[in-house]
Phi, psi and omega in degrees: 000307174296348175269320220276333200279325189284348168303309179253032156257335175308288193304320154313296193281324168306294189340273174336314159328274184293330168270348149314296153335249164342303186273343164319318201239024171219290195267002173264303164293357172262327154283012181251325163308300185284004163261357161227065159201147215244118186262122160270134196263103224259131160231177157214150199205112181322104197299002218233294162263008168067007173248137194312124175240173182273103194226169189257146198191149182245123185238147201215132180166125159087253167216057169227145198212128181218148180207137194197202188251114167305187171239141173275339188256330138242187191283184178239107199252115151238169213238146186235141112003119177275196207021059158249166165272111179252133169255128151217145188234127149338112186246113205212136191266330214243355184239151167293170191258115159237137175262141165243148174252133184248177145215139193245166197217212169253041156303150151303333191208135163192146199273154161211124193246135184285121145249129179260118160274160181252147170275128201247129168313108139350119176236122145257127171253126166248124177310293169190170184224132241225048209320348183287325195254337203033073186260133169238129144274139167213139178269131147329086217201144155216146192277357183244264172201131171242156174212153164074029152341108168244111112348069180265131193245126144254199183166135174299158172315320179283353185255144206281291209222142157249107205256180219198148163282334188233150216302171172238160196281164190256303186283150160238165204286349155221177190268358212261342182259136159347285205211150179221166186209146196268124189268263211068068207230177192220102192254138188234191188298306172281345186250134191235198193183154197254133173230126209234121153248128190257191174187162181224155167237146160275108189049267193214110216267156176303185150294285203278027193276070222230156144248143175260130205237136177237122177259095211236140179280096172298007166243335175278323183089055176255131184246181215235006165229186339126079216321291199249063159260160161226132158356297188244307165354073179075027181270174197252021180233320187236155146277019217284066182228335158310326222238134192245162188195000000 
């Protein structure tokens, strides 16, 4: 009787032992973990029909980096360290790319929602040619969003120079273009923009003589014409085949 009691105070006290244990080094710091950490509730959504869509996305603070798929029927929760600084950004072939930057505090939660624009067709109008300055105007225009506007001009052997209103690009996205020029402009439904070009010809230019104008999304690589129009090239409005020098 007297062994047996002291058998199950042994066990009693190793039992007690070990679970002391176990919550002191296991279940206390993993609720002391989770009690500094903050679930971010992450969606994305088409700025345009306000419904939730499916995108690839990165969320990245402090040295925890998480990267997936949203959802369309619920968020995508990863959890940050508080008072940290979280960046997450949309990775989307078919949507411009957007980022939110958070500082987390001591909420237990908080939502960050991607509003995603779709890129929308470039409308170019040529205005007037301007045979005194030898000046060309095109109005700019779109029915959604175009953003991160680039210009690229190619040109035949007879045309000296193609110059711009706005600065040139230093890398151009391809080697196959002359001269490219950074609009950098952001176009919506309501808003257009002029885009201004000169040109020099060396005497009196062929028939086969052309400048070609490329209107390109520098981040989607959408051009806003038609791969092989050229411009000028057989257009019924400018000519340069008209014009002695």
């Amino acid at each position: 009787m007297g062994k047996g009691w002291i058998l199950g105070l042994v066990v009693f006290l190793l039992l007690g032992g070990i679970f002391t244990y176990s919550y002191f080094k296991v279940e206390k710091p993993l609720k002391d973990e989770i009690g500094q950490l903050v679930n971010i509730n992450i969606y994305a959504e088409d700025n345009a029909t306000g419904k939730n869509i499916i995108t690839n996305y990165t969320a990245s603070g402090g040295d925890l980096f998480y990267e997936g798929k949203t959802l369309e029927e619920s968020p995508i929760v990863n959890r940050f360290n508080k008072n940290s600084s979280v960046q997450i950004e949309s990775q989307n072939h078919e949507y411009y790319n957007n980022q939110i930057s958070l500082k987390l505090y001591e909420e237990n939660y908080t939502r960050a929602r991607l509003i995603l624009d779709k890129p929308s067709e470039l409308k170019v109008e040529q205005l007037n040619q301007f045979l005194a300055t030898n000046y060309v105007l095109f109005n700019l225009s779109t029915e959604n969003i175009f953003k991160n506007l680039i210009v690229c001009a190619e040109w035949t052997r007879n045309i000296i120079y193609v110059k711009s209103n706005y600065s040139f690009v230093q890398e151009k996205p391809s080697s196959d273009y002359d001269k490219c020029f950074d609009v950098g402009f952001s176009f919506n439904s309501e808003n257009f923009e002029e885009f201004m070009i000169e040109y020099k010809t060396l005497g009196k230019i062929k028939d086969n003589d052309y400048v070609k104008l490329n209107f390109i999304d520098s981040e989607k690589g959408i051009t806003g014409l038609e791969e092989d129009k050229d411009y000028w090239a057989n257009n019924t409005i400018i000519k340069l085949n008209n014009i002695n020098y």
